[in-house]
GUNU-554934 format. One record per residue: x, y, z of N, C-alpha, C, CB in turn; residue in one letter. Coordinates in steps of 0.001 Angstrom, whole numbers, plus 500000, padded with zeros to 6 digits. Each point is the difference from the previous one (the first is absolute). Glycine has a CB too. Layout:
BEGIN
XYZXYZXYZXYZA ...
! end
This chain:
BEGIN
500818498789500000499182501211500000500858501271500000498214498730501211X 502205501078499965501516501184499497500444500399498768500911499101501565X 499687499863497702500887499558498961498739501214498736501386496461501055X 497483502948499373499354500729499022499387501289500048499822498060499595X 500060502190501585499809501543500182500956501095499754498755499115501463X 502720500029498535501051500715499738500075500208498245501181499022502458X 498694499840496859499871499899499148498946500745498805501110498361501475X 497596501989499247499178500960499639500303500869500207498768499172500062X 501904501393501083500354501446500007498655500760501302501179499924496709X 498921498689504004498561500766500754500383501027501055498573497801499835X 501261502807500277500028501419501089500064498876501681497813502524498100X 502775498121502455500333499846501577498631499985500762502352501342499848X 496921497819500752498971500448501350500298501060500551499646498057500632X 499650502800499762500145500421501917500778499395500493498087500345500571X 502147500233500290500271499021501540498935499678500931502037501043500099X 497166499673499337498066499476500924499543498731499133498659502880500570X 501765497163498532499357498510498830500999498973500165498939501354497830X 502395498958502552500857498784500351499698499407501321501766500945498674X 498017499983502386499467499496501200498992499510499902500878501205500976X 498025499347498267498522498848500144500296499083499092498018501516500491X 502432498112498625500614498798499085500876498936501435500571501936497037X 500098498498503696500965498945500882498868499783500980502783500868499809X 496239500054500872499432499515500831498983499027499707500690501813500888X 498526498678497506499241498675499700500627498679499958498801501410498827X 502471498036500623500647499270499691500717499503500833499706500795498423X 500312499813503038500483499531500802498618499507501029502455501430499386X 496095499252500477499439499673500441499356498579499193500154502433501152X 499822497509497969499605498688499257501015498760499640498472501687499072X 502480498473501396501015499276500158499940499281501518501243501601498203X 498169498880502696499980499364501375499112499643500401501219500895500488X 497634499254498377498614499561500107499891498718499473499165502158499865X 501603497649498951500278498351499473500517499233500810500373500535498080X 500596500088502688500597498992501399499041499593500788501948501110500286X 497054499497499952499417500101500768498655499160499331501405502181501101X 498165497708497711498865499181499223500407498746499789499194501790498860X 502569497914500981499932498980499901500494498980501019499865500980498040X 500308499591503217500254499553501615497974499463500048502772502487501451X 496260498690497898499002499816500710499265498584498893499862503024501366X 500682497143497642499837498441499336500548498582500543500105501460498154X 500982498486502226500798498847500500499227500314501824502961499936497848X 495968500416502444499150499589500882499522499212500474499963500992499495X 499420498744498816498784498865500184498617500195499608501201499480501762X 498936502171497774498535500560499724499744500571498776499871500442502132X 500702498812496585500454500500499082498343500570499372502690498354499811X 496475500643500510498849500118499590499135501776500400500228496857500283X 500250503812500811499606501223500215501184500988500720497563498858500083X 503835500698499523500696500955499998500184500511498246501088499046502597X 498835500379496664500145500332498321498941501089499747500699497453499139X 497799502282500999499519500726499924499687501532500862499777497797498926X 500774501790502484499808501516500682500551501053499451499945499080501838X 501671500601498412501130499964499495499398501399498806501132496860500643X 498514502111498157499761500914498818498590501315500091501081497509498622X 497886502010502204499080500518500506500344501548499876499442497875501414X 501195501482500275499883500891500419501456501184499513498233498359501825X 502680501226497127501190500585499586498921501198499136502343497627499898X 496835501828499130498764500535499236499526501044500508499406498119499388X 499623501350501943499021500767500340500232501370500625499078497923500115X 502369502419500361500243501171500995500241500983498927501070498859502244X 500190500567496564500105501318499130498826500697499393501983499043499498X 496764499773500078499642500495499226498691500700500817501262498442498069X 498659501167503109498885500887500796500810501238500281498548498038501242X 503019502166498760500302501510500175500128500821498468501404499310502427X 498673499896496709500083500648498881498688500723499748501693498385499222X 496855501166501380498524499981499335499893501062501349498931497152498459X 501523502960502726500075501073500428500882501165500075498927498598500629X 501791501033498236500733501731499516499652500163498984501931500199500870X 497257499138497779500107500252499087498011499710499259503387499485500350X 496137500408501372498206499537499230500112498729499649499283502113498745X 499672497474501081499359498412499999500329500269498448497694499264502186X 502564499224496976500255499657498574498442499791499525502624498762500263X 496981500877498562498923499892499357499100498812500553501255501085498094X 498148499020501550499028498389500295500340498810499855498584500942499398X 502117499073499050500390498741499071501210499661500549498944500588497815X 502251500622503101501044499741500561499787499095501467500847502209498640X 498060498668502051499619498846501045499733498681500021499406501535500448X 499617498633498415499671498558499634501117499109499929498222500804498793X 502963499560500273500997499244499296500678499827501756500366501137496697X 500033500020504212500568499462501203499456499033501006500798501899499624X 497465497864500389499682498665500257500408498895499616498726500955500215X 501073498845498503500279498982499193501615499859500552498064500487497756X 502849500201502446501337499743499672500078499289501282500967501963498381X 498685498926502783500127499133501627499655498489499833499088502151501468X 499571497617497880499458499030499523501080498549499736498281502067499067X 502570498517499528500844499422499320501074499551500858499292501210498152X 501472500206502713500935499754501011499823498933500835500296502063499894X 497858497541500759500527499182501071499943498409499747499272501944501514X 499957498673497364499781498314499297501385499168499161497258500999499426X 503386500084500098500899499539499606501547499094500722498528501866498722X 501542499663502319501497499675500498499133498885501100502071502743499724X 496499497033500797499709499177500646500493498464499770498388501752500225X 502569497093500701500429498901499269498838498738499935502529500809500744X 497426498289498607499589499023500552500069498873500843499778500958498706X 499566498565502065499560499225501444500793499241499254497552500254501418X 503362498910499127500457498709500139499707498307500683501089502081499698X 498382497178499518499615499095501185501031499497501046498396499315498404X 501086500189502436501100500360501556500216501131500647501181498681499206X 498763502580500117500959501280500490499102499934501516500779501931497310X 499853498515503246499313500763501788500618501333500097500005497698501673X 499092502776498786500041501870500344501543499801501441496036501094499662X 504940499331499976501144500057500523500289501550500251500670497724498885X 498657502860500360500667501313500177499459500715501170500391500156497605X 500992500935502717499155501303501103500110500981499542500328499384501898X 498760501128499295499888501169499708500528501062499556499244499148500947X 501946500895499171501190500695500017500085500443498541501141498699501984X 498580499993497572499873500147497836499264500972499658499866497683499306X 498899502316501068498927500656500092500332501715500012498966497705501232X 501482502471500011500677501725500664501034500243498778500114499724503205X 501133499177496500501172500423499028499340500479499042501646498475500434X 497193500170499101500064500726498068499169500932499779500360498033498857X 498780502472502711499211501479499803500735501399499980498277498779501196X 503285500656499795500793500558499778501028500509499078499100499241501394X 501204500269497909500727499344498783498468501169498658501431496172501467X 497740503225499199498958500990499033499992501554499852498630498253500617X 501554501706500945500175501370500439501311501189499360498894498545502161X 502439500336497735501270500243499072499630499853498747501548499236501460X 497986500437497489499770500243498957499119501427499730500396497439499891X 499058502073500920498842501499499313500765501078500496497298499162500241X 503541500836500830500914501374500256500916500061498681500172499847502877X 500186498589496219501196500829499028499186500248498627502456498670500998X 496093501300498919499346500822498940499448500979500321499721498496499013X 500437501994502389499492501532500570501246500617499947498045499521501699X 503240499782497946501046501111500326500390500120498960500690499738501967X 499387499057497157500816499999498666499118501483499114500669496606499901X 498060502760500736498932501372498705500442501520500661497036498359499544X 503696501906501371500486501499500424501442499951498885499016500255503233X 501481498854496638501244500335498997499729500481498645501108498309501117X 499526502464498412499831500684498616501389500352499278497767501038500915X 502201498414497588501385499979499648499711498666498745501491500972502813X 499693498844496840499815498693499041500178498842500895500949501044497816X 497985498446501863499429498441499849501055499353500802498836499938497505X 502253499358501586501479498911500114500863500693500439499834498635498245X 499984502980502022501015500352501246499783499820501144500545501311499007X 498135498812501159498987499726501179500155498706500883498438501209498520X 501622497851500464499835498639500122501209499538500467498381499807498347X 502826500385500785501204499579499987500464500663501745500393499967496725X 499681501557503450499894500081501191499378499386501132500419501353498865X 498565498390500877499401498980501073500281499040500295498803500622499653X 501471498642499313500683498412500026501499500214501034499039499158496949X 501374501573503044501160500322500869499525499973501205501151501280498566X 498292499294501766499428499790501397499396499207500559500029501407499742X 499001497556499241499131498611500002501174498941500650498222500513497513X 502489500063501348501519498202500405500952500510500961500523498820497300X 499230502871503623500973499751501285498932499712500940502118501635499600X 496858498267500303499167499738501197499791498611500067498891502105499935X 500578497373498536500634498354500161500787499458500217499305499907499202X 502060500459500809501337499417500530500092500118501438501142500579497963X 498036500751502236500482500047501487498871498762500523500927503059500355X 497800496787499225499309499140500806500455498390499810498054501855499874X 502884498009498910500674498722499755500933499771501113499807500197497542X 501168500574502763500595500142501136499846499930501198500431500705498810X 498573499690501562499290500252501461499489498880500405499372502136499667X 500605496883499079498857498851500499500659498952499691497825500976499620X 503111499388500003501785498780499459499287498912499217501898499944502538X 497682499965496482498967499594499739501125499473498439497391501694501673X 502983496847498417500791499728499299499938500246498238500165498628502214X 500991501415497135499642500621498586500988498523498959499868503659500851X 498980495817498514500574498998499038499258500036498643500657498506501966X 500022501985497355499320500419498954500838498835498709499347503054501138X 500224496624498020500694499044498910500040501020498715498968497392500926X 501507502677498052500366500863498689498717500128499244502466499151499749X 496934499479500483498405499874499180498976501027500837500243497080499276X 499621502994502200499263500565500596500571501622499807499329497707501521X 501924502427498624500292501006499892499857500964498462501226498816502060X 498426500808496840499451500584498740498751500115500440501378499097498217X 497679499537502652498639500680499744499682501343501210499037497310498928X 502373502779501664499341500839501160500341501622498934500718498157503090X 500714501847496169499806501068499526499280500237498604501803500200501461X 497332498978498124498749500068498989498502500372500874501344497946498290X 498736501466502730498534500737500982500358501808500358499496497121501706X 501909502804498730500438501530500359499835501453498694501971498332501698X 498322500726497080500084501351499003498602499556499754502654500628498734X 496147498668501209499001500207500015499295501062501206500384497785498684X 499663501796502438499982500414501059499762501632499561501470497873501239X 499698502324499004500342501989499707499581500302498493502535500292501610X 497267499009498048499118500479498354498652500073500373501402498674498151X 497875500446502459498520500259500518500088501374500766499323497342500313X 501671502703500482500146501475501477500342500833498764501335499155502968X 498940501340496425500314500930498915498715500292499077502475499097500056X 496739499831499725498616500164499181498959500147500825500669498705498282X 499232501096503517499470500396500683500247501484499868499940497882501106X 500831502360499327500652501889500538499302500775498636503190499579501345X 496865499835497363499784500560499053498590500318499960501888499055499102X 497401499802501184498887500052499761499158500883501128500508497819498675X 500029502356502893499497500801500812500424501144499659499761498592501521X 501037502170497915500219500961499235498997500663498833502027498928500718X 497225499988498626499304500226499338498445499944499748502054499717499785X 497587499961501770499045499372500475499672500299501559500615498406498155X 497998500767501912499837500225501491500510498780500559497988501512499936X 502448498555501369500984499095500628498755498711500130502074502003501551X 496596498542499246499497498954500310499816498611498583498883501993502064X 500815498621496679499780499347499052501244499121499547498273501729499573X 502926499058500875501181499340499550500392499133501097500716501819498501X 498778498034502934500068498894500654499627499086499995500262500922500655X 498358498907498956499061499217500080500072498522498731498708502523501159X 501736498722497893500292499194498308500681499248500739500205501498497709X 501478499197502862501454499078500651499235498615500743501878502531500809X 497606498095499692499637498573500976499636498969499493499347501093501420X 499781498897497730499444499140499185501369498719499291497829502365499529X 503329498232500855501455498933499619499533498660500049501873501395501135X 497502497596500154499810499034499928499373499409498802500208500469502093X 498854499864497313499259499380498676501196499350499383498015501839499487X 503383499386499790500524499644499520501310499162500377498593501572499130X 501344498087501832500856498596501169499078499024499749501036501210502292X 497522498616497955499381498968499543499832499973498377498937499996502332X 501328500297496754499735499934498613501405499448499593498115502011499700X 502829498373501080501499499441499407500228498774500778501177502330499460X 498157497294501433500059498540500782499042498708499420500427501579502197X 498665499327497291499233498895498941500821499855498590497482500733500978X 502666500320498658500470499435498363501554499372500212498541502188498403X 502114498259502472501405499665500312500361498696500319500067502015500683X 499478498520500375500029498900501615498871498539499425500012502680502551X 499584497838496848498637498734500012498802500185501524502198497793498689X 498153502860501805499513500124501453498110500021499617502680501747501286X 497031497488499615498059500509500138499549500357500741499401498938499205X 499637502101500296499639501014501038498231499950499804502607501765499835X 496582498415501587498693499332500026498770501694499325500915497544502825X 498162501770497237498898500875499288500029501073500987498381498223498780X 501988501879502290500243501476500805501227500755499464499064499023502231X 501655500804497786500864500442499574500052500771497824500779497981502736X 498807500646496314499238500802498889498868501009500423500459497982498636X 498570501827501820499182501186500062500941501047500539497753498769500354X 503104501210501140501187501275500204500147500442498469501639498967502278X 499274500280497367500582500715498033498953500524499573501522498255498927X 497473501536500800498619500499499018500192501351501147497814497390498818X 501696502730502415499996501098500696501085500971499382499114498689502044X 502499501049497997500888501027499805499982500447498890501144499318501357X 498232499675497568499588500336498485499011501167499982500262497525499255X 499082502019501802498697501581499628500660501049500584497479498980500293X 503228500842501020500133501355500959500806500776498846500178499035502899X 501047500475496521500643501451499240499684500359498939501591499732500802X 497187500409498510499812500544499228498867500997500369501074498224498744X 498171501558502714499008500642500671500983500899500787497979498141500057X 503132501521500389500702501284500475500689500659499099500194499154501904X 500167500467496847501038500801499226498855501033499080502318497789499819X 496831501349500022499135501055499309498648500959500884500663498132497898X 499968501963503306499352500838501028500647501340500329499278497900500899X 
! end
């Protein structure tokens, strides 16, 4: 991201847009620690969905109170999307499984919810280009992850194969955070959260055609849901 902002010739942030760029990125960086501590719970079944919920629901109830309620067809489409969200990232029952998890999962991934929606309330105060934005942030994402790698000595074995797919998820990664920033730039935040969230569909669409993976009639109707919500919010 750097590489290319330099390369465009993009103008410098603030120093008010670099700070809300590190604080989102540092705040959504410790929120994944924190989502995926509250997954390896036991409660995957309603930490996934709070998690995204409620990451959703805070920006875009402060966005609709600074900026007025969106259209009808936009509401509509943000039902539908919650809809999609819980059905989707919801897993399926396993025979055997027993409810193992605590509570604790529960508090993290509301927490963990709570960190996301702070790094699309902060990232949307930054102003500037896109992949400078981003690229800055990512700096701050991977010292807060190192430091929590550290803190928790939390052993590191990585093989050459794992290690390409980790840096093929990463330049994806900051290419989505770069087409996010862009798009709250060009847009209202709540609409541009809500679309974001909607990510799972396309984790389940690449696990079926990929993976071979099957996924039950709750989960297709979810997809049909995220199918309607963005075109009821984009064209709202």
């Amino acid at each position: 991201m750097l590489a290319i902002s330099f390369g465009e010739h993009a103008p410098l942030p603030s120093r008010a847009s670099m700070l809300w760029s590190i604080a989102a990125s540092a705040s959504g960086g410790f929120s994944l620690a924190l989502f995926y501590r509250a997954l390896a719970s036991g409660q995957m079944g309603l930490a996934a969905p709070i998690a995204a919920l409620i990451g959703a629901a805070i920006p875009t109830l402060a966005d609709i109170a600074l900026e007025g309620a969106p259209s009808r067809w936009s509401v509509a489409g943000f039902f539908l999307a919650v809809l999609a969200i819980w059905l989707i990232t919801k897993p399926e029952p396993q025979r055997g499984d027993s409810d193992t998890g605590h509570p604790t999962g529960v508090a993290l991934a509301a927490l963990a919810g709570v960190g996301f929606a702070g790094f699309y309330l902060c990232i949307h105060q930054a102003k500037g280009s896109p992949v400078f934005l981003a690229g800055i942030g990512r700096i701050a994402s991977f010292a807060v992850t190192s430091v929590a790698v550290l803190a928790t000595r939390a052993p590191i074995k990585l093989s050459f194969h794992s290690g390409l797919l980790g840096l093929m998820a990463g330049v994806l990664d900051i290419t989505a955070s770069a087409l996010f920033i862009y798009a709250t730039q060009r847009g209202r935040l709540d609409e541009a959260v809500v679309i974001t969230s909607l990510y799972p569909a396309i984790t389940v669409l690449l696990a079926r055609y990929i993976l071979k993976e099957h996924f039950s009639r709750w989960k297709f109707i979810g997809l049909l849901a995220a199918l309607a919500a963005v075109p009821l919010i984009s064209t709202g």
